[in-house]
PyMOL CGO cylinders between C-alpha atoms (Angstrom):
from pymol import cmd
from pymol.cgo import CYLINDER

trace = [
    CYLINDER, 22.74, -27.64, -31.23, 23.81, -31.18, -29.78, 0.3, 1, 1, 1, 1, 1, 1,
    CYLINDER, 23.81, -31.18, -29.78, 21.37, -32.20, -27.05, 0.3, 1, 1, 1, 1, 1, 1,
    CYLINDER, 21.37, -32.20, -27.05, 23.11, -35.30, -25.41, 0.3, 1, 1, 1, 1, 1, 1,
    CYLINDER, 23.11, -35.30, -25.41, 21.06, -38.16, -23.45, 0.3, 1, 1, 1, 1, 1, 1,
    CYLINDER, 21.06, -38.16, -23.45, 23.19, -41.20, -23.42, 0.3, 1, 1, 1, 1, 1, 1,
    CYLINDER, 23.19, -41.20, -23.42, 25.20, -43.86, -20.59, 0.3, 1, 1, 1, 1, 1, 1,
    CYLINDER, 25.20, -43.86, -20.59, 28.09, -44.45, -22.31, 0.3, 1, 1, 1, 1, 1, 1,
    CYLINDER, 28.09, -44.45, -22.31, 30.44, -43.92, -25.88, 0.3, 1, 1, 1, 1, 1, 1,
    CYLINDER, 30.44, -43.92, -25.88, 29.85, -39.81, -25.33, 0.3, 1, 1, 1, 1, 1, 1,
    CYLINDER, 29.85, -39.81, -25.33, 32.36, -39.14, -27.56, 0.3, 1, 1, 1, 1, 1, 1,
    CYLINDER, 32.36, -39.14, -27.56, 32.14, -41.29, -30.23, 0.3, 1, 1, 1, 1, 1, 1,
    CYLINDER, 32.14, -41.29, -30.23, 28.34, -40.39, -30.40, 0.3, 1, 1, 1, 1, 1, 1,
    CYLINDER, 28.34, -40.39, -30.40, 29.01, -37.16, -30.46, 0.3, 1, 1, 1, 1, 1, 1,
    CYLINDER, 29.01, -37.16, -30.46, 31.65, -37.34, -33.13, 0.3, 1, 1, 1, 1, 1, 1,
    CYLINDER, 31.65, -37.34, -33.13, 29.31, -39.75, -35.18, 0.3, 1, 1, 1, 1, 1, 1,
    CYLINDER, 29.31, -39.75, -35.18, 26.40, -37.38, -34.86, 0.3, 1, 1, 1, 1, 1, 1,
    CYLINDER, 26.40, -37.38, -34.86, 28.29, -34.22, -36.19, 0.3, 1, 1, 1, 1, 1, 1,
    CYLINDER, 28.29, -34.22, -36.19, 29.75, -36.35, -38.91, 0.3, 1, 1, 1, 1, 1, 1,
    CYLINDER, 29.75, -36.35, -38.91, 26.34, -37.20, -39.83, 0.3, 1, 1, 1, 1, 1, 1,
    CYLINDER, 26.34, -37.20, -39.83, 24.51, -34.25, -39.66, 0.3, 1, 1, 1, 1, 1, 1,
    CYLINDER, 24.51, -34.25, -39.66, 27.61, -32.06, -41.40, 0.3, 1, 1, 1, 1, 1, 1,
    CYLINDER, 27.61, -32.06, -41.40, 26.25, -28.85, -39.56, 0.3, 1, 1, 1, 1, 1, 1,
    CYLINDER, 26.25, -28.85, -39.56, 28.33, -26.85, -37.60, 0.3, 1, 1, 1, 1, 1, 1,
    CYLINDER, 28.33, -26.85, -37.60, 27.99, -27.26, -33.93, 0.3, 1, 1, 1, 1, 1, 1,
    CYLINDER, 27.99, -27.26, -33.93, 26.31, -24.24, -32.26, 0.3, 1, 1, 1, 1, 1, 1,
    CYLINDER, 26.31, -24.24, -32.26, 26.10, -25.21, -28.77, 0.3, 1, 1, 1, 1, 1, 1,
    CYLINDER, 26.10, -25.21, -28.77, 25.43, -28.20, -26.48, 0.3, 1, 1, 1, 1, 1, 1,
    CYLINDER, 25.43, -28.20, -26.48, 22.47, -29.43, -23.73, 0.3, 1, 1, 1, 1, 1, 1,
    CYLINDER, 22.47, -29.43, -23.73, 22.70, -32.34, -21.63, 0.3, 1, 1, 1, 1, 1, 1,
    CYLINDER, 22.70, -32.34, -21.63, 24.09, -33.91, -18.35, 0.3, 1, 1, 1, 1, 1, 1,
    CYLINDER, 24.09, -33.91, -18.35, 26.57, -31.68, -17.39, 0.3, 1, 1, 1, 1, 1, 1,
    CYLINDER, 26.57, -31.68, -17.39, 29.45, -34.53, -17.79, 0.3, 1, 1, 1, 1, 1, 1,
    CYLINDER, 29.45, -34.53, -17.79, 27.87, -35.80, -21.08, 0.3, 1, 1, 1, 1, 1, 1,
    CYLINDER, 27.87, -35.80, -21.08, 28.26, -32.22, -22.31, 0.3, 1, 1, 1, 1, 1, 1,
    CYLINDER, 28.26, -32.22, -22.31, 31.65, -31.85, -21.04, 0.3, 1, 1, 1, 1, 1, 1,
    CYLINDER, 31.65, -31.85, -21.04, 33.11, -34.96, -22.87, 0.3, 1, 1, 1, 1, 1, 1,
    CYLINDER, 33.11, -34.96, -22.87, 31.24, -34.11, -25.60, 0.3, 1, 1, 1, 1, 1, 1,
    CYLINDER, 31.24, -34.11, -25.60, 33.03, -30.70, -26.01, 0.3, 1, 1, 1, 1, 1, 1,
    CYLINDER, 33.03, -30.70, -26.01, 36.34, -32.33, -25.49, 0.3, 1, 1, 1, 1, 1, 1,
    CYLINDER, 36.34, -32.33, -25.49, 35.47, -35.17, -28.03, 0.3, 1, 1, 1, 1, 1, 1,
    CYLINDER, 35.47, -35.17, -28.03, 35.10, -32.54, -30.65, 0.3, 1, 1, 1, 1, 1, 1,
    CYLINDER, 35.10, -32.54, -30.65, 37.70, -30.02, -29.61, 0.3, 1, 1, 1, 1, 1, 1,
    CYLINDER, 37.70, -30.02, -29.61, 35.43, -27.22, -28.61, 0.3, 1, 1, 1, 1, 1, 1,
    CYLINDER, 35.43, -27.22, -28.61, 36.19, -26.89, -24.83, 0.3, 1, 1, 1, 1, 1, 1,
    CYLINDER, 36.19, -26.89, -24.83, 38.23, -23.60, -25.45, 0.3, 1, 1, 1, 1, 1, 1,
    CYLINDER, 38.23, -23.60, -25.45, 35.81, -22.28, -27.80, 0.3, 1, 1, 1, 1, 1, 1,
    CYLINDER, 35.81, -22.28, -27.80, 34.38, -19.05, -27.28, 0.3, 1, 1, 1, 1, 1, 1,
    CYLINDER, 34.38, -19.05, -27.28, 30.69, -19.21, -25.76, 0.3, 1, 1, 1, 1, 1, 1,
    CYLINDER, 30.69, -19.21, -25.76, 28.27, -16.72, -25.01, 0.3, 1, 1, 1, 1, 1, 1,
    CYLINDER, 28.27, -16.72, -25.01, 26.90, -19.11, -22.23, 0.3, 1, 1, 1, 1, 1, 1,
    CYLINDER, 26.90, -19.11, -22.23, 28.68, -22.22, -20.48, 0.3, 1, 1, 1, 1, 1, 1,
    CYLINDER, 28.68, -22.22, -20.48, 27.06, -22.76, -17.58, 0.3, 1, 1, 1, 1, 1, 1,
    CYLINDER, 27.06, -22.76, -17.58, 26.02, -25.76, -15.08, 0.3, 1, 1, 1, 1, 1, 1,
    CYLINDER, 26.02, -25.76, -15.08, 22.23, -25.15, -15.45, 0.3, 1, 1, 1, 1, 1, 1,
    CYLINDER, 22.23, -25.15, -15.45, 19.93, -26.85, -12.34, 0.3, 1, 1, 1, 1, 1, 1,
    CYLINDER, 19.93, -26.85, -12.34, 17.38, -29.16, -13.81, 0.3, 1, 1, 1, 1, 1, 1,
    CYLINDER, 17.38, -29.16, -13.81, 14.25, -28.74, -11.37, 0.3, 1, 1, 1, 1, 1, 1,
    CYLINDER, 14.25, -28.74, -11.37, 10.95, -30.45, -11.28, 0.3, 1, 1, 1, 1, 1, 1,
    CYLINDER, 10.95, -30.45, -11.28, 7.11, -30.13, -10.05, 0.3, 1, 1, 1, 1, 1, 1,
    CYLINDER, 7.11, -30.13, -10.05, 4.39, -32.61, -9.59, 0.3, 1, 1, 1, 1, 1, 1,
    CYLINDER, 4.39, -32.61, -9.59, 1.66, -30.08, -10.51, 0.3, 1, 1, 1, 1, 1, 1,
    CYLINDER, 1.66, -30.08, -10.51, -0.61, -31.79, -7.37, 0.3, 1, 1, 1, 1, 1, 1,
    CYLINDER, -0.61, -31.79, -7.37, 1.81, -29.58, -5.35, 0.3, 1, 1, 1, 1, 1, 1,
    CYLINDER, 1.81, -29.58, -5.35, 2.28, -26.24, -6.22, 0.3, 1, 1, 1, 1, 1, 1,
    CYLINDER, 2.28, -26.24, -6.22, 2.14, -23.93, -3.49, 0.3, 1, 1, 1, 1, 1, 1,
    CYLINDER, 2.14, -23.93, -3.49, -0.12, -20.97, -4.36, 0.3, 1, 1, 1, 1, 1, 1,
    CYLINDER, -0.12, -20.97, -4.36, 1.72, -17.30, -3.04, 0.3, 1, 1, 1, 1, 1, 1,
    CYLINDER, 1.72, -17.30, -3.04, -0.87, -15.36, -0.86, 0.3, 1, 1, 1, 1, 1, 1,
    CYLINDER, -0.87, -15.36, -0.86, -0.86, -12.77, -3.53, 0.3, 1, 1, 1, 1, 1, 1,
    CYLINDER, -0.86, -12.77, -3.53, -2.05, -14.82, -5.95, 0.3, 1, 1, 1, 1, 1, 1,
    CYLINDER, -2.05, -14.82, -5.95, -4.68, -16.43, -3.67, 0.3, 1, 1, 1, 1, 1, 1,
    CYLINDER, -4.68, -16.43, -3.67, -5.78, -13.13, -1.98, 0.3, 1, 1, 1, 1, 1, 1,
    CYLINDER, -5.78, -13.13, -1.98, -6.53, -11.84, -5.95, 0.3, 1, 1, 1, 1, 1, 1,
    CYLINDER, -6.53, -11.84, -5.95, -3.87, -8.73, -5.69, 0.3, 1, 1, 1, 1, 1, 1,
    CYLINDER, -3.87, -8.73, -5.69, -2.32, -10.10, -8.71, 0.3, 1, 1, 1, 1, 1, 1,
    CYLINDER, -2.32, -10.10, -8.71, -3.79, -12.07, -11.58, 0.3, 1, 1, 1, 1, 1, 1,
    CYLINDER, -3.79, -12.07, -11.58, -2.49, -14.35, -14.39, 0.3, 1, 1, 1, 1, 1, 1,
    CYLINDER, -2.49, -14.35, -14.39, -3.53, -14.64, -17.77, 0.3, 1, 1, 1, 1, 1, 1,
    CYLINDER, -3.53, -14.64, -17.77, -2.87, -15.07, -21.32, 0.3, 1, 1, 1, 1, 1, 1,
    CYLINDER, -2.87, -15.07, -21.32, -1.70, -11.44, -22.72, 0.3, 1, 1, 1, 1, 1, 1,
    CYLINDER, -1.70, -11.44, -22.72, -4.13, -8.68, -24.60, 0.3, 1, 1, 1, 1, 1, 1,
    CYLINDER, -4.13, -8.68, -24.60, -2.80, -7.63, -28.22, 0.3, 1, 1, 1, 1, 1, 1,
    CYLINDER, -2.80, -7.63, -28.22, -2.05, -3.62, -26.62, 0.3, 1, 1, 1, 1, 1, 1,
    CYLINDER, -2.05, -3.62, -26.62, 0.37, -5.78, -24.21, 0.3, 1, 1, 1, 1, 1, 1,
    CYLINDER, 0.37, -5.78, -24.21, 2.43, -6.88, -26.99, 0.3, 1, 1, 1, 1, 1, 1,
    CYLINDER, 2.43, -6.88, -26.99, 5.04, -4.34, -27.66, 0.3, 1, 1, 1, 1, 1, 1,
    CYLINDER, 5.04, -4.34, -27.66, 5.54, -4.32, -23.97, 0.3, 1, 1, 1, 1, 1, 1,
    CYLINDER, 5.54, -4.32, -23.97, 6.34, -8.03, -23.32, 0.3, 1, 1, 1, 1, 1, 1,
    CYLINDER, 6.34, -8.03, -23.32, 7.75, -7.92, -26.39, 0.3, 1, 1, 1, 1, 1, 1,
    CYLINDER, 7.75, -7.92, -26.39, 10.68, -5.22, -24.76, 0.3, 1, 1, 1, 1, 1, 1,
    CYLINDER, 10.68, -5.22, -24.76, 10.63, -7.47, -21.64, 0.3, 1, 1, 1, 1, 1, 1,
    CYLINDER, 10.63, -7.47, -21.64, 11.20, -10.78, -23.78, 0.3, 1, 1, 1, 1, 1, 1,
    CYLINDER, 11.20, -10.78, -23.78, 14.28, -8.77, -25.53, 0.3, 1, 1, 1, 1, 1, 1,
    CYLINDER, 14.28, -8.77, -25.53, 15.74, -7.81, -22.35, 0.3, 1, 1, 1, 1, 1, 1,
    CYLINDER, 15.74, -7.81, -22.35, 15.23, -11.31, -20.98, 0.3, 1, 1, 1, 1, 1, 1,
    CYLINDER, 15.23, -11.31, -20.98, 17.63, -12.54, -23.93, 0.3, 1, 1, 1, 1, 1, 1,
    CYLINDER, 17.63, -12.54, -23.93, 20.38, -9.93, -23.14, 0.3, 1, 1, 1, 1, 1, 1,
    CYLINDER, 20.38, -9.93, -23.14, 20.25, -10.75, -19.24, 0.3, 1, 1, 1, 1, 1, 1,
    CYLINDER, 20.25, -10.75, -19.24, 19.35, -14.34, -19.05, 0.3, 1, 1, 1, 1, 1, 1,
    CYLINDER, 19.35, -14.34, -19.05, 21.05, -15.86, -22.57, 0.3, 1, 1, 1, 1, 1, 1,
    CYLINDER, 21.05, -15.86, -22.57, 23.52, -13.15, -23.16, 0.3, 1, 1, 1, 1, 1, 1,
    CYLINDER, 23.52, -13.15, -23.16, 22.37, -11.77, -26.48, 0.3, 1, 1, 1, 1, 1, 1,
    CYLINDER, 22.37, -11.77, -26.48, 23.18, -8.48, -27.79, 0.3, 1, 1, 1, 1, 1, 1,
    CYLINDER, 23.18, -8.48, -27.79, 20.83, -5.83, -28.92, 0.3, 1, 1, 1, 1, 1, 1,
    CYLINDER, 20.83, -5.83, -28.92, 21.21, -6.17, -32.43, 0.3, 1, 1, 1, 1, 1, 1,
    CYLINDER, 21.21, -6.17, -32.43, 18.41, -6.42, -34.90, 0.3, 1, 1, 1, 1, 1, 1,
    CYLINDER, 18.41, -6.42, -34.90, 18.58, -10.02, -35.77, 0.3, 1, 1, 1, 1, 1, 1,
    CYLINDER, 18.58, -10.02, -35.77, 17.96, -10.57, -31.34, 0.3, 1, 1, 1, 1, 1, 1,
    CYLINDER, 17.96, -10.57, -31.34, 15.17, -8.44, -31.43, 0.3, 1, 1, 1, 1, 1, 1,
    CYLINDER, 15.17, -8.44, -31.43, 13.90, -10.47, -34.56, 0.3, 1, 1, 1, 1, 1, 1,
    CYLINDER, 13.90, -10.47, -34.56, 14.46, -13.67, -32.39, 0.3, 1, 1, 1, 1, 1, 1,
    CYLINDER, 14.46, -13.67, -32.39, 12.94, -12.64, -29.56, 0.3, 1, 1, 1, 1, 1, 1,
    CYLINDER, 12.94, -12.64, -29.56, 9.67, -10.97, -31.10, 0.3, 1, 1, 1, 1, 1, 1,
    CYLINDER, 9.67, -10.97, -31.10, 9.68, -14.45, -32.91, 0.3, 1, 1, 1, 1, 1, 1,
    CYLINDER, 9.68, -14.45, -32.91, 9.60, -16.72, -30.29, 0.3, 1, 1, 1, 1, 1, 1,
    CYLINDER, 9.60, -16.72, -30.29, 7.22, -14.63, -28.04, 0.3, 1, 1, 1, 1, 1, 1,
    CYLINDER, 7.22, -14.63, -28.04, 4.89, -14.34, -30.83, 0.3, 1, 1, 1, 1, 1, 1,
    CYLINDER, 4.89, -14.34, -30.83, 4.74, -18.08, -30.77, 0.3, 1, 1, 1, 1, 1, 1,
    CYLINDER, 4.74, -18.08, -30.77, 4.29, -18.82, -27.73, 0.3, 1, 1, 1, 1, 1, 1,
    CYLINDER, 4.29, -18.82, -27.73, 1.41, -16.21, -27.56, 0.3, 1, 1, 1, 1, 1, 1,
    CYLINDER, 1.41, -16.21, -27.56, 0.03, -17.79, -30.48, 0.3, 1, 1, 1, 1, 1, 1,
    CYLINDER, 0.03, -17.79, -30.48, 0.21, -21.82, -29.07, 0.3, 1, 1, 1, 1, 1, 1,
    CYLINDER, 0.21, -21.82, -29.07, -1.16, -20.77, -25.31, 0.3, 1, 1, 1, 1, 1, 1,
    CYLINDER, -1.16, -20.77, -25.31, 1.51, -20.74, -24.17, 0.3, 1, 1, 1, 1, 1, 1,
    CYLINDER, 1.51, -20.74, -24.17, 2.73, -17.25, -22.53, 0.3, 1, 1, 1, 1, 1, 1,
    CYLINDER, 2.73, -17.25, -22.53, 0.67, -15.88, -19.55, 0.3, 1, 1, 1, 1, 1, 1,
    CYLINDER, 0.67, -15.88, -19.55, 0.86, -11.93, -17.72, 0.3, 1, 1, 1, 1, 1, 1,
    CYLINDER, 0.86, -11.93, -17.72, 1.23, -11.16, -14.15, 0.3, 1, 1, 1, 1, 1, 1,
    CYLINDER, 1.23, -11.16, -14.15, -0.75, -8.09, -13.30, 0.3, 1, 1, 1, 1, 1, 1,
    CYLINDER, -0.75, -8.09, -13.30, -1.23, -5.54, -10.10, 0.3, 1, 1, 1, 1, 1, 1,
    CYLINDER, -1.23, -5.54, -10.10, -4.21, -3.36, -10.45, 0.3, 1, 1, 1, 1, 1, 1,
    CYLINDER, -4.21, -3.36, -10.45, -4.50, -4.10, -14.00, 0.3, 1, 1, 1, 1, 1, 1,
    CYLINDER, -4.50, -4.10, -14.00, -0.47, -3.35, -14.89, 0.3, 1, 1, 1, 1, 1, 1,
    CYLINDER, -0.47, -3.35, -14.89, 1.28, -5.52, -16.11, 0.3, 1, 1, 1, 1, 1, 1,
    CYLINDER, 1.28, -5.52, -16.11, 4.24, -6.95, -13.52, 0.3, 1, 1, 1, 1, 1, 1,
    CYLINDER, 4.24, -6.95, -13.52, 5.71, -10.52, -14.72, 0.3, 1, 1, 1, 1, 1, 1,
    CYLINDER, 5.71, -10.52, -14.72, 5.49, -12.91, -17.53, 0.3, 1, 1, 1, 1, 1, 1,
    CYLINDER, 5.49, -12.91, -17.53, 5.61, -16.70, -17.59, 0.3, 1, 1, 1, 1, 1, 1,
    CYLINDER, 5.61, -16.70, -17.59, 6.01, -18.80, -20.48, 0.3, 1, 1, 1, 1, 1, 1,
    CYLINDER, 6.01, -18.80, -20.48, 6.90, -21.94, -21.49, 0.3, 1, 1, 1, 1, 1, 1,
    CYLINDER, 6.90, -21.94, -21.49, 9.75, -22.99, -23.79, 0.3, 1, 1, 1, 1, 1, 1,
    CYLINDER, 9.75, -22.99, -23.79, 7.93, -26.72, -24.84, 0.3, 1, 1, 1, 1, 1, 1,
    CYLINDER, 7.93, -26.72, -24.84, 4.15, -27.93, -23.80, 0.3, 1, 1, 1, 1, 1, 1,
    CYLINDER, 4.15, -27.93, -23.80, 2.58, -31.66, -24.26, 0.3, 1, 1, 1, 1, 1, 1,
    CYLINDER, 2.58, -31.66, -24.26, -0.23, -32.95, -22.94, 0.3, 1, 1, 1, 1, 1, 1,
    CYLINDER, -0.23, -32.95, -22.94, 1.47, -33.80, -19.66, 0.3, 1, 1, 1, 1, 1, 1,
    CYLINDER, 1.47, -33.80, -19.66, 4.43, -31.78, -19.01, 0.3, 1, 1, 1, 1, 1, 1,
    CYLINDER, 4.43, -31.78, -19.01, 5.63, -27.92, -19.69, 0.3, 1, 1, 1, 1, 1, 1,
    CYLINDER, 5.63, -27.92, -19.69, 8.80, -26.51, -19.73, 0.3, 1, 1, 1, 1, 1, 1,
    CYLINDER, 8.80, -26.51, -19.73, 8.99, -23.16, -18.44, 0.3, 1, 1, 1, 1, 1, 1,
    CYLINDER, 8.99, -23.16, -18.44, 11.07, -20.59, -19.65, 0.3, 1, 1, 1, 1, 1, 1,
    CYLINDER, 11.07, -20.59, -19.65, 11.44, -16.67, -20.59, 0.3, 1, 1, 1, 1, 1, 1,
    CYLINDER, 11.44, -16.67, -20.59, 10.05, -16.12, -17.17, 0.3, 1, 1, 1, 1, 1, 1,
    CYLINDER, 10.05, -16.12, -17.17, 10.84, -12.08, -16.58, 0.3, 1, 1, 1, 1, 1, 1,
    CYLINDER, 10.84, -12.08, -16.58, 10.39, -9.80, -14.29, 0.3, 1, 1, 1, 1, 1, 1,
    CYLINDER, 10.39, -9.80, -14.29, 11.39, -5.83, -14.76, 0.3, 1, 1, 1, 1, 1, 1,
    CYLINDER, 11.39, -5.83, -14.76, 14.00, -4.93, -12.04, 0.3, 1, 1, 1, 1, 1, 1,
    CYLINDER, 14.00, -4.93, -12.04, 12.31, -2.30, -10.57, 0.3, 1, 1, 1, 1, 1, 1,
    CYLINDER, 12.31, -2.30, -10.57, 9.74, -5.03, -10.13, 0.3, 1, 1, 1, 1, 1, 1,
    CYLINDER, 9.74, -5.03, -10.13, 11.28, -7.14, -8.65, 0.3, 1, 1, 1, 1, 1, 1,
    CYLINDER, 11.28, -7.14, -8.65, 11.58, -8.55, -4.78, 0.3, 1, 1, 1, 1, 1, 1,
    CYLINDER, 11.58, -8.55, -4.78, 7.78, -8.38, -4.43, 0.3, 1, 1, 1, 1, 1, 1,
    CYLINDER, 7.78, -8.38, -4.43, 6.51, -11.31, -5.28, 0.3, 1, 1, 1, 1, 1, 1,
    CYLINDER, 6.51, -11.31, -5.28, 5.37, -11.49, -8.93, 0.3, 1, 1, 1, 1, 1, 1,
    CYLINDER, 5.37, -11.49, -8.93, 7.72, -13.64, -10.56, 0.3, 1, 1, 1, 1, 1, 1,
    CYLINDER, 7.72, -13.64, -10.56, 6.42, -16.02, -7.92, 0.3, 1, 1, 1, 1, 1, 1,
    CYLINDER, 6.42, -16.02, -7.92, 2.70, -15.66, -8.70, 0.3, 1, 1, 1, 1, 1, 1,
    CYLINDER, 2.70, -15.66, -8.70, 3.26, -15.64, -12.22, 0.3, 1, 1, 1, 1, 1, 1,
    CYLINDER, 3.26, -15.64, -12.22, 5.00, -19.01, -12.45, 0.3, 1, 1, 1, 1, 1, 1,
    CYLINDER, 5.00, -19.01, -12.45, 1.96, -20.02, -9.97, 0.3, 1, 1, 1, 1, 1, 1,
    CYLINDER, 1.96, -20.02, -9.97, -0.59, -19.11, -12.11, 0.3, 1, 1, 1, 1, 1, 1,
    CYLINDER, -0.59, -19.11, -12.11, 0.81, -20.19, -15.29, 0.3, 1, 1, 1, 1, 1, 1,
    CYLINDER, 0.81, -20.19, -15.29, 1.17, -23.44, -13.86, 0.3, 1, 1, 1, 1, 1, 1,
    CYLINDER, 1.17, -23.44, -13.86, -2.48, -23.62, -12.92, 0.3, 1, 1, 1, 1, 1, 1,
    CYLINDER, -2.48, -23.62, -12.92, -3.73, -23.02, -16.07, 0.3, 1, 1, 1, 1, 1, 1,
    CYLINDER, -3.73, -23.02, -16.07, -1.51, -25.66, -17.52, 0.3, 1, 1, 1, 1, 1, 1,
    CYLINDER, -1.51, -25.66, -17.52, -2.90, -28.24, -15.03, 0.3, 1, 1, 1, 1, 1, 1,
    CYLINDER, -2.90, -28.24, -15.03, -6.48, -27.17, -15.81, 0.3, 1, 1, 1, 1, 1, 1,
    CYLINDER, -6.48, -27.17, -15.81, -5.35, -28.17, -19.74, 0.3, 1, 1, 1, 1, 1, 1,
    CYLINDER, -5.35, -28.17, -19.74, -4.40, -31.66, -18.16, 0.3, 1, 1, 1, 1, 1, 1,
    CYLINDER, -4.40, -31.66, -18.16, -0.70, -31.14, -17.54, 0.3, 1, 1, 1, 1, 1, 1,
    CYLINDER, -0.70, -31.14, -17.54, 0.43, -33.40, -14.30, 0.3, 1, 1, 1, 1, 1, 1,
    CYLINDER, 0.43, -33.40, -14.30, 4.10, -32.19, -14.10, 0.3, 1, 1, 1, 1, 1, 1,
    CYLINDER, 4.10, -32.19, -14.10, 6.94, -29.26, -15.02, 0.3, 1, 1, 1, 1, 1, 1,
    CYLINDER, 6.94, -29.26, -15.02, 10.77, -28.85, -15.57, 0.3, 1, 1, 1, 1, 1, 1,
    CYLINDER, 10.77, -28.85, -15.57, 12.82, -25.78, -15.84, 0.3, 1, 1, 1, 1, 1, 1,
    CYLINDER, 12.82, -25.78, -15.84, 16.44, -24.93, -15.58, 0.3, 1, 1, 1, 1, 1, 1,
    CYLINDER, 16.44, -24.93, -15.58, 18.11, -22.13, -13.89, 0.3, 1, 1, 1, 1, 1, 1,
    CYLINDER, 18.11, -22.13, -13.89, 21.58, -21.19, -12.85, 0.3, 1, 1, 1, 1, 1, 1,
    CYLINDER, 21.58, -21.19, -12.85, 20.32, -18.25, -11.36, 0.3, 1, 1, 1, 1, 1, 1,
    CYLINDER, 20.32, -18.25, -11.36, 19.91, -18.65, -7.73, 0.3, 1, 1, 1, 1, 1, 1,
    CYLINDER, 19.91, -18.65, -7.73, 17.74, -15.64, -6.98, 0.3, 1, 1, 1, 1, 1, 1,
    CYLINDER, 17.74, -15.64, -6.98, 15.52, -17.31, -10.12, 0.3, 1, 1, 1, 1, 1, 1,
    CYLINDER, 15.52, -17.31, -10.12, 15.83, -20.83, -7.73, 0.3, 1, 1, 1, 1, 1, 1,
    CYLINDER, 15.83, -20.83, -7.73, 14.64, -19.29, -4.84, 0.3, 1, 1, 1, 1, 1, 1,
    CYLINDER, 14.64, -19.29, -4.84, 11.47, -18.54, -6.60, 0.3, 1, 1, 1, 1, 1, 1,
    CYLINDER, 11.47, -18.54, -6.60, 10.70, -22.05, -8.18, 0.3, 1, 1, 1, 1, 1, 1,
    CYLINDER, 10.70, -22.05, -8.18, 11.59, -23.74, -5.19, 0.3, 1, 1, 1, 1, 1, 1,
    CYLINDER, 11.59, -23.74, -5.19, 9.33, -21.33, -3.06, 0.3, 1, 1, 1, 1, 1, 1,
    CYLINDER, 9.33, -21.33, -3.06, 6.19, -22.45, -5.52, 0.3, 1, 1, 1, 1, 1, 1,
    CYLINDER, 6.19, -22.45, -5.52, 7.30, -25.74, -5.18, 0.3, 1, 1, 1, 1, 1, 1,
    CYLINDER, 7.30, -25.74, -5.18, 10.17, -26.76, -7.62, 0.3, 1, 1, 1, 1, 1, 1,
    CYLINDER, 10.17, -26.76, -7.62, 12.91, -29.59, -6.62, 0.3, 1, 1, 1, 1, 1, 1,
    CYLINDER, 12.91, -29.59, -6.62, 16.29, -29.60, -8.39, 0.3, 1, 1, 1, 1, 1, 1,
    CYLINDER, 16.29, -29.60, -8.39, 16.64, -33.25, -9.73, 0.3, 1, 1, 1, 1, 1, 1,
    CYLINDER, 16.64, -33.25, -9.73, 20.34, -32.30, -10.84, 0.3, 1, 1, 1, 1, 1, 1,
    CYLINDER, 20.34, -32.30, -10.84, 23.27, -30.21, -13.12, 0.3, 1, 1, 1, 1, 1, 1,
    CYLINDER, 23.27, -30.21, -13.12, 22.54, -30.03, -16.72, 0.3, 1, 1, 1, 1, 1, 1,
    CYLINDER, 22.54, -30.03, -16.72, 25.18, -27.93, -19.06, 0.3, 1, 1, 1, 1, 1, 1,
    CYLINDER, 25.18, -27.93, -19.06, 24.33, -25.18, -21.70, 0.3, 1, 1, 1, 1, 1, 1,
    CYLINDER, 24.33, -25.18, -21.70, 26.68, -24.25, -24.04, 0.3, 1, 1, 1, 1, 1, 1,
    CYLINDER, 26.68, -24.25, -24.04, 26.26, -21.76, -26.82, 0.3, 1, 1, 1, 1, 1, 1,
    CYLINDER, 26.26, -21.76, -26.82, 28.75, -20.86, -29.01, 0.3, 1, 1, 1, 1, 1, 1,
    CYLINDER, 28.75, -20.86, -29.01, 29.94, -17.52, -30.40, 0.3, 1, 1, 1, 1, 1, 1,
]
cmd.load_cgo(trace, "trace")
């Protein structure tokens, strides 16, 4: 994966960094004109991708979340997930993969998928939504230091959705990560219904990032 953060040279960077690492290029993340000019550089603009999209880089200073009233009122709660709840975000990490990143349900996603929830149960880092007790939403975030998370895997079942808990999960996540000491968080999205919901807790988009993976 070539993750691109540069002013100038793109392609002779990019070129160079291949070259060094002799890996085959899997996908790319960056500035959405760094990561164009980096595909052309290295002739992979007409490759076939599971995901080329202009993702929206967004941002919150943690001093201003805005709390939803269901969150405030108590009729849902966040926290970290029970052991019984596993198999269940487990299923709703999976189907975030298919939806979201446009895996297919083959046993090698599944593997992924279990993986990287697992993890992020096991740093702190995944939180549960629930309505009377039942689960609704999970939040997680993809990267945590002391001062900034980076949300991601943030799902929601469809029949779940339009009421609210995607909204109080991100909330409440986001609480608990600025009661650890974090001051500030970043996400990307290109899905505007998704936008509408970090921007209603607070998010800003800062500006166009592009994520490429490959076939």
């Amino acid at each position: 994966m070539l993750l691109i953060q540069a002013t100038e040279k793109i392609a002779e960077l990019a070129r160079a960094t291949v070259a060094y690492s002799g890996r085959k290029v899997s996908g790319f993340c960056g500035p959405l004109d760094q990561v164009r000019e980096a595909q052309s550089a290295l002739d992979l603009s007409g490759v076939p991708a599971a995901i080329n999209e202009d993702e929206w880089l967004y941002g919150l200073d943690l001093a201003n979340i805005f709390v939803p009233g269901i969150l405030q009122q108590g009729a849902v709660t966040v926290r970290p997930p029970l052991p019984a709840e596993r198999d269940l975000l487990c299923a709703w990490r999976l189907a975030y993969d298919i939806e979201t990143l446009g895996s297919t349900d083959s046993p090698e996603t599944r593997e992924r998928s279990t993986r990287v929830l697992d993890q992020q149960i096991a740093d702190g880092n995944a939180w549960v939504a629930l309505e009377k007790d039942r689960p609704v939403s999970l939040s997680a975030f993809n990267a945590a230091l002391p001062d900034i998370v980076q949300l991601g895997g943030i799902y929601t079942p469809p029949e779940l959705r339009g009421r609210g808990f995607a909204k109080a999960s991100v909330a409440g996540s986001l609480l608990q990560a600025r009661d650890r000491g974090a001051s500030r968080a970043v996400l990307f999205t290109s899905n505007p219904s998704a936008a509408r919901s970090y921007e209603a807790v607070g998010f800003q988009r800062l500006g166009d990032y592009g994520l490429v993976l490959l076939r």
